[in-house]
N, C-alpha and C positions, 0 to 999 in steps of 0.2 A: 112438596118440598123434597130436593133430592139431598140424598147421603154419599151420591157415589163421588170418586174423585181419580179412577183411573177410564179414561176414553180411547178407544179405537176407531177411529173414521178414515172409511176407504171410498173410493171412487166406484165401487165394482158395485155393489149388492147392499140390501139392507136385512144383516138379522135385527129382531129386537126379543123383549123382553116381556111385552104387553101384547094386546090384542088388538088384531091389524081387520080390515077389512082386506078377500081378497080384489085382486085386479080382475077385472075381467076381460078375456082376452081369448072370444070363442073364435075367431076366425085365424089365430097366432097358432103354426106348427111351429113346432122346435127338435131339430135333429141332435141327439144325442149320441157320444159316442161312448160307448161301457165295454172294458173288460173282464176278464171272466178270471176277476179277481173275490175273492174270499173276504166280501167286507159287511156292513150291516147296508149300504145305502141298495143292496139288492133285495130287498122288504118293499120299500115304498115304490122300487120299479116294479115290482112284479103286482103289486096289490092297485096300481091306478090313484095314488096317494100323488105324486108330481102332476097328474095331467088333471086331478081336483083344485091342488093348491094353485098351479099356475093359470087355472082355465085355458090350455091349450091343448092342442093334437102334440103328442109326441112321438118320434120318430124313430126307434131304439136302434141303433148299428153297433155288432159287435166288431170287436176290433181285436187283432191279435198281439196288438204290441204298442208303446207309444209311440213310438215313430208314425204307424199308420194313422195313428188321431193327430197327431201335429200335422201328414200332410192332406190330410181331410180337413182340418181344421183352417187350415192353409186358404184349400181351394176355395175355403167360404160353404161346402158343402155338409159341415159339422157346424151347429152351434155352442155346444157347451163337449168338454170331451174328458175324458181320465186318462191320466198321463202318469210317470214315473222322475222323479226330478232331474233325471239323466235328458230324456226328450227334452225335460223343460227347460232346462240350461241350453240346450242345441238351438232350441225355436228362441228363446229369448235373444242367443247370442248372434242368429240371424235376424233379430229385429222387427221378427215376427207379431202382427198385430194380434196379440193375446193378453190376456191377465189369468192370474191368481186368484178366483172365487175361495178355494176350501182345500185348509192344508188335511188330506183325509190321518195319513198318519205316518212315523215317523216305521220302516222296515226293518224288521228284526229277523224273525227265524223261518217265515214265508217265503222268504226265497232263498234258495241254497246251490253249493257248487256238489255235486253228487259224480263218486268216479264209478262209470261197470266193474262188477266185480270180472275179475280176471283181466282186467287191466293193468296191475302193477302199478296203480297210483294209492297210496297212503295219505301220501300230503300234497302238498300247493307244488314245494320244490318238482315234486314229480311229473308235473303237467305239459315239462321241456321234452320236447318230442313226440308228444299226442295230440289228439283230435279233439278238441272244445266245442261246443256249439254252446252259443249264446245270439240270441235277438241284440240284431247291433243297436249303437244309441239308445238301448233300454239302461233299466239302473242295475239287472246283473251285467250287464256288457262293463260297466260305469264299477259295479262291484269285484267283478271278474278282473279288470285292468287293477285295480287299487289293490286288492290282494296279491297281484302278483309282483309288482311294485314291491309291497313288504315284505315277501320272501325275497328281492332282488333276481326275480326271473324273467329274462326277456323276453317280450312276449315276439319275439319275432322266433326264435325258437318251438314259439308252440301253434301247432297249426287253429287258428281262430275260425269257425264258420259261421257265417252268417244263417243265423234259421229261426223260423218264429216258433214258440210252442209246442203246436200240433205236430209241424217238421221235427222237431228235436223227440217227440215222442217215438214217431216213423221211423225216425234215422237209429235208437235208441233200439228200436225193437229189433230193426234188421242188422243189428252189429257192426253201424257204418260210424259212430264215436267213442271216443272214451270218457266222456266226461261230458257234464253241461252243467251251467247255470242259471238255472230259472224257476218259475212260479209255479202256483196251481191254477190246473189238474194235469199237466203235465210231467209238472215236479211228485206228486203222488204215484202215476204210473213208473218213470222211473227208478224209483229209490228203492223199488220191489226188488231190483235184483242191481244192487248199488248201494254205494255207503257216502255218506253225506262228510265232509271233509272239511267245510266249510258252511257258514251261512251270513247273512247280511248283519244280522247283530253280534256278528264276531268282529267281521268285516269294518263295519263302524267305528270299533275302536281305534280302529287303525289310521282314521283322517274322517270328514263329513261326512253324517249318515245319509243315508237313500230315504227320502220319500213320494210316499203318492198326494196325487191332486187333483181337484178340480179347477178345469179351465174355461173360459168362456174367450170366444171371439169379442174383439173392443166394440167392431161396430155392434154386433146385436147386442151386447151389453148399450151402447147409448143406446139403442133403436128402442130397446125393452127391458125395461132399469126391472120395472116391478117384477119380470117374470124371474130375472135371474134371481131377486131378493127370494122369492117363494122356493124359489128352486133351492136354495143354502139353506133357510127354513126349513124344509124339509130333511134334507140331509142331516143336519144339526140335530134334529129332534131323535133320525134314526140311530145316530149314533152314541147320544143321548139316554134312548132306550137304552141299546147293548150294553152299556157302561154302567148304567144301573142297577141291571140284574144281569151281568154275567152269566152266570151258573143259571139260568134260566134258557140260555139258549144253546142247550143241550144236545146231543145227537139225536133222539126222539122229539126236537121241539117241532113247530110248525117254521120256524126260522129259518133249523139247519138243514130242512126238507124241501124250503124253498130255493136256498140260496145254492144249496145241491143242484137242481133244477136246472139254474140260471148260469151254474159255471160251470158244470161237470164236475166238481171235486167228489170225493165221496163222502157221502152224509156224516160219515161215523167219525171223517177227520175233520169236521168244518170246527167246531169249539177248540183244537188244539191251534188251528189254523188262521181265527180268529184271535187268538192270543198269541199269534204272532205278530202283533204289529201292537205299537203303543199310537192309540187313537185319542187326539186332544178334545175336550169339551169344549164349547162353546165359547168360555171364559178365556180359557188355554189359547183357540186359534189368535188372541189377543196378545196375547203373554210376548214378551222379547223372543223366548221360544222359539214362536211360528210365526205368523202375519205384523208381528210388532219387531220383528227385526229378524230373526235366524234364517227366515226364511229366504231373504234375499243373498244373505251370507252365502247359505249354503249353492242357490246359485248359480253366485261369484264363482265360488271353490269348485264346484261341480264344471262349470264352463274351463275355467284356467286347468283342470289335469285333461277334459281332454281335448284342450288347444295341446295341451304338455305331450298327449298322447296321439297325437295329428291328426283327429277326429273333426274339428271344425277350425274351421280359417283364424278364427281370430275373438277376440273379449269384447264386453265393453266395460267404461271405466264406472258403468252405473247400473246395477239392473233395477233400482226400486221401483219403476214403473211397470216392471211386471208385477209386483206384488204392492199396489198404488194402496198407501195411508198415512195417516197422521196418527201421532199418540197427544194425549193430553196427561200429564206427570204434574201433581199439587206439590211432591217433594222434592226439596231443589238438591236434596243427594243424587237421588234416582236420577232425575232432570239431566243431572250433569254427565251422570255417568254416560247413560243411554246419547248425550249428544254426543262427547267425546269418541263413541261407540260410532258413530255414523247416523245413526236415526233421525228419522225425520219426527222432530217432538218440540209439543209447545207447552212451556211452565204454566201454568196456573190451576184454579179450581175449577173442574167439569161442573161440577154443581152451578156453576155464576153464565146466565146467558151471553156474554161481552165473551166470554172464553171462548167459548161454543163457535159465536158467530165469528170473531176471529181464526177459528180453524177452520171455517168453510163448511159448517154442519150443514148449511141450509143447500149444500151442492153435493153434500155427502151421501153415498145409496148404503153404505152399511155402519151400523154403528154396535159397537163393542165392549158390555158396561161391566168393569169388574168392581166389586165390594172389597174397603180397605178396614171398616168396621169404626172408623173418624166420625167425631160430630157431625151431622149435616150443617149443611149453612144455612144462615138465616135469610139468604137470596133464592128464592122462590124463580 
């Protein structure tokens, strides 16, 4: 007999809640693409945990930026990839055949605007007349514009470079910028001799925050429902872990020694670097939040500053199909609000099968159970 009464059902994937048999799928590769970002889902890559749950050959490709995984992703030569909500909004907004598997987390203090010392930058204002380097279509490229925005600086005043990471470390050493905006471990080599002026959870305040994600191509999502579901299972669990015990993955742990490993950061910054981001559970990727609404929000807004900012041609008037679901709402306050909001949501009790089958469960790959703490129903 079920008690729940808030539902998330999406097209893409299936977490649950119980114990699944895996898929078997020894003859299935799957090309991954990961960057050499500071997060937990670098535990189950490095340990062989993804290529157990999915029964596949996995193909790990690092990538130095989102854009690279969107146009891998593209050619059909990526299957699942991580990306920055900046790329996402760009591929969405060309129409690009992708989804939305896993919103990883919401970008706070991981990535930062850092000016060289001896530069004479202090602030944002100061950036009119010097040397930027930021990864274009990434979310500090996406951050970087937005910030300058609310200082009212134009950015055509400020010379913008296109560079990925590693370049921006390069360029950074031999005294060829004044400033950038980026990630780790290139953002940790920098800042040794530079002061950080800004970062993405400042930034945020300022209009839509910046997130990461996971993405899957549409077709091998139909092609292979099961693998992608194992693949967010697993993810979900890793980050799961982290959230659990925090303070357990320590600079001495076996975690921050791995995931050191896997990105370059340095081991002793990974826990600070790790709490730079606000990582959702399981529960949460459900929530209005993330995959129950914010996330298409964000987007929307992410697309429209940089149509605003002449980066991509043009919007669309719809993106929920990149991040494809249904909610199911028992209360008809919530109900209403959430529709007046835009959401795609249907009133009734999760717990009652006629609801369920009405929302398309039986076509659904992921399903998303939150506890409201209500009687159960008497509908089995």
């Amino acid at each position: 007999m079920l008690n729940r009464r808030h539902l998330l059902l999406a097209s893409t994937v299936a977490v649950a809640f119980g114990s699944f048999g895996l898929a078997r799928a020894d003859d299935l590769k799957i090309t991954i693409g990961y960057q050499t970002v500071v997060e937990p889902s670098k535990i189950p890559q490095a340990d062989g945990t993804y290529e157990t749950a999915t029964g596949s050959k996995i193909d790990w490709r690092k990538f130095d930026s989102g854009a690279d995984v969107i146009a891998a992703v593209a050619s059909g030569s990526v299957d699942i990839g991580y990306v920055g909500s900046s790329p996402l909004a760009a591929a969405a907004s060309r129409e690009l055949p992708i989804q939305t598997i896993f919103v990883v987390g919401l970008i706070g203090e991981s990535e930062a605007l850092v000016a060289r010392n001896g530069a004479n930058v202090t602030t944002i204002a100061d950036l009119a007349g010097k040397k930027v380097a930021v990864p274009f279509v990434s979310t500090t490229h996406y951050s970087l514009l937005a910030a300058l925005k609310h200082e009212k600086v134009d950015p055509k005043t400020v010379e913008i470079l296109n560079l990925r990471p590693p370049e921006i470390a390069a360029a950074w050493e031999r005294g060829d910028i004044d400033a950038a905006y980026v990630w780790d471990p290139a953002l940790g080599q920098i800042r040794t001799s530079g002061k950080i002026i800004a970062d993405s959870a400042r930034v945020a305040a300022w209009g839509p925050p910046t997130f990461d994600a996971w993405i899957v191509r549409t077709q091998f999502a139909e092609a292979h429902p099961d693998a992608v579901r194992d693949f967010v299972k697993v993810t979900g669990k890793a980050y799961a872990d982290y959230l659990d015990e925090p303070d357990a993955w320590s600079a001495s742990s076996v975690q921050a020694e791995t995931i050191s490993r896997l990105t370059g950061a340095k081991v002793e910054e990974v826990p600070a670097l790790l709490k730079g981001y606000v990582f959702p559970t399981l529960n949460e990727q459900a929530s209005s939040k993330f995959l129950g609404g914010d996330t298409v929000k964000a987007i929307a807004a992410t697309s429209e500053f940089l149509k605003e900012q002449g980066k991509i041609d043009g919007v669309l008037t719809d993106y929920s199909k990149y991040v494809p679901h249904i909610a199911i709402e028992a209360d008809l306050g919530r109900f209403k609000e959430a529709q007046r909001q835009g959401h795609t949501i249907v009133h009734g009790d999760a717990a009652h099968r006629r609801i369920l089958s009405a929302a398309g469960l039986a076509k659904a790959r992921l399903v998303i159970i939150t506890f409201d703490g209500t009687p159960p129903s008497k509908e089995s």
